[in-house]
N, C-alpha and C positions, 0 to 999 in steps of 0.2 A: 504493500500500500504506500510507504514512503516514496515509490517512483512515480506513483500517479502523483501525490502529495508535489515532488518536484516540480512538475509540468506541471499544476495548478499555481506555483508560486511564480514559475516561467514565465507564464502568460498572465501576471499580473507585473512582471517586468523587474521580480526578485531570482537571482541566482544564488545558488549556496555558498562560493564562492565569495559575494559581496558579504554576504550574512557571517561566513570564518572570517574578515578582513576585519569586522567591528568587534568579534570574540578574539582576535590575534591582539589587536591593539588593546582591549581591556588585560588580558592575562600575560602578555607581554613585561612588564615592568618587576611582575613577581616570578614570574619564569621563563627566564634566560635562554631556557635549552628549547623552548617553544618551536614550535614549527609553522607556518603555514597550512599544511599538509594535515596536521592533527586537531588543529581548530577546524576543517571542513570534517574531517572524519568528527568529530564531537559530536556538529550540527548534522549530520546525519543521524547520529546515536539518539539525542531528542526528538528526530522527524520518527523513528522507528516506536515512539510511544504513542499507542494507541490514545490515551486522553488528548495527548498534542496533537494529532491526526485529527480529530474531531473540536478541536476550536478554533484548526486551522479552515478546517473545510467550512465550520460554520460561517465564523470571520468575512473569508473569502465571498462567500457565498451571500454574506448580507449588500457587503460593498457591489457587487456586480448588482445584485436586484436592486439598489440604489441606484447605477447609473442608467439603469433599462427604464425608471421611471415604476419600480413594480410594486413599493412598499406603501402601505397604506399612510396616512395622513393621519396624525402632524410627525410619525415617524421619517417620511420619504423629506420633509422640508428639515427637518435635525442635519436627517446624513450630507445633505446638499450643502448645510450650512458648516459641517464640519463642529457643528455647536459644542464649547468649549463645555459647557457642563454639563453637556450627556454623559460622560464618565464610564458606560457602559462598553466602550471599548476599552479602556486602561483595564476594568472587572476581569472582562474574558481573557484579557493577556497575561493577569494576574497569573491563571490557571497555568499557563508555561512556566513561569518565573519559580512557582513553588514547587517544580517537580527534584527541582537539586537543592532544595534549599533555603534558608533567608537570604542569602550572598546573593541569587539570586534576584530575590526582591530588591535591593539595595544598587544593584547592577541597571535595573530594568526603571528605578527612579531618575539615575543618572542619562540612562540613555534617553527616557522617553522626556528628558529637558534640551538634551545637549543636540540630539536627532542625528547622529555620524552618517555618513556615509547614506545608503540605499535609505533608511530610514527618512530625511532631510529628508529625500528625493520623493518618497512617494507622500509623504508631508504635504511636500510644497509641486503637486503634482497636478498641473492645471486642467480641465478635460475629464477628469479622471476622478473616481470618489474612491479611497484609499482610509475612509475612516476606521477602519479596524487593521487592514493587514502594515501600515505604520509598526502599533503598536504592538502586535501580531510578530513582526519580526522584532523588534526592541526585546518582545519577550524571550523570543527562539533565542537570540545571541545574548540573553542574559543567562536560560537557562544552562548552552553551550558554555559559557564563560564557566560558572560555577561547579558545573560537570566536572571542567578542567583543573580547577582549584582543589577540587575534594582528592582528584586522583592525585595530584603534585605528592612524589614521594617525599619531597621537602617540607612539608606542611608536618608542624607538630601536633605529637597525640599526647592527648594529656590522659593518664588512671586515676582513678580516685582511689586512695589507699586503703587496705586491705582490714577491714576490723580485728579480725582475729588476729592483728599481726600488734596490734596496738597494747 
C-alpha cells in the first residue's frame, strides 16, 4: 500500500525525496554519520504504517474534493480560505507526529511554523488547495525525524535503579 501511498503524494506534487531532505536537515546537527539515503528509507518506514496510510489518504482526499468544488458549505468556503482556525488539519497531522513519539510533536511544531522546503511550497501553492497534505507532510518528516532519533545508537538510556539492590 505505501507505493500506491507514493503516487498519491506524487501527484499532489510531494516526492519522498523532498520529504528525507526536511528529516536530513532536522537530524543532521545531532547525527553526524547521517545519511541522505536513510532519512528517505525512515520516511518510507512511516508511509509503511497503516494508521499513516489512512490520514494520508484521508488528508489527500479532502484537499482534492476541495479543489473539485465537492464539499458541502460552509466546509468547501474554510478549505478555499485556507482558514487559519480550522485547526482540523494541524489534528489529523497530529496523528503522524505521535506515532514515534513527543520528539515528534515538538519537530512537527517547528516545522509546521518554519514551513522548509516542499512544505512552504504546497503552503504557498497558488491554484491549488493543499490544506491538509502541508501539514500532512510536516507531520510524515517529523515522524521520520524522530524514528531516526530513537534509533541513534548514541542516544543515552537511562535505568532506574534496582530496589532490591538498595
Amino acid at each position: 500500500m505505501e507505493q500506491e501511498l507514493e503516487k498519491w503524494l506524487q501527484r499532489r506534487g510531494v516526492a519522498v525525496d523532498e520529504v528525507a531532505r526536511i528529516v536530513y536537515e532536522l537530524q543532521r546537527p545531532y547525527n553526524p554519520d547521517l545519511t541522505p539515503a536513510q532519512c528517505a528509507d525512515s520516511v518510507r518506514h512511516v508511509l509503511a504504517k497503516r494508521e499513516v496510510q489512512y490520514v494520508l489518504y484521508t488528508g489527500i482526499a479532502l484537499d482534492e474534493l476541495a479543489e473539485k468544488r465537492l464539499l458541502p458549505e460552509p466546509l468547501q468556503a474554510v478549505m478555499e480560505a485556507d482558514e487559519s482556525l480550522y485547526g482540523v488539519d494541524e489534528t489529523l497531522a497530529l496523528g503522524i507526529t505521535h506515532v514515534y513519539g513527543m520528539i515528534g510533536l515538538t519537530s512537527f511544531g517547528y516545522l509546521d511554523k518554519v514551513k522548509p522546503g516542499i512544505i512552504g511550497l504546497l503552503n504557498n501553492k497558488k491554484g491549488r488547495i493543499h490544506v491538509f497534505l502541508d501539514d500532512l507532510v510536516a507531520g510524515l518528516a517529523a515522524a521520520a525525524s524522530a524514528r531516526i532519533a530513537h534509533q541513534d545508537p548514541r542516544a543515552l538510556r537511562y535505568c532506574a535503579p534496582d530496589p532490591a539492590v538498595e
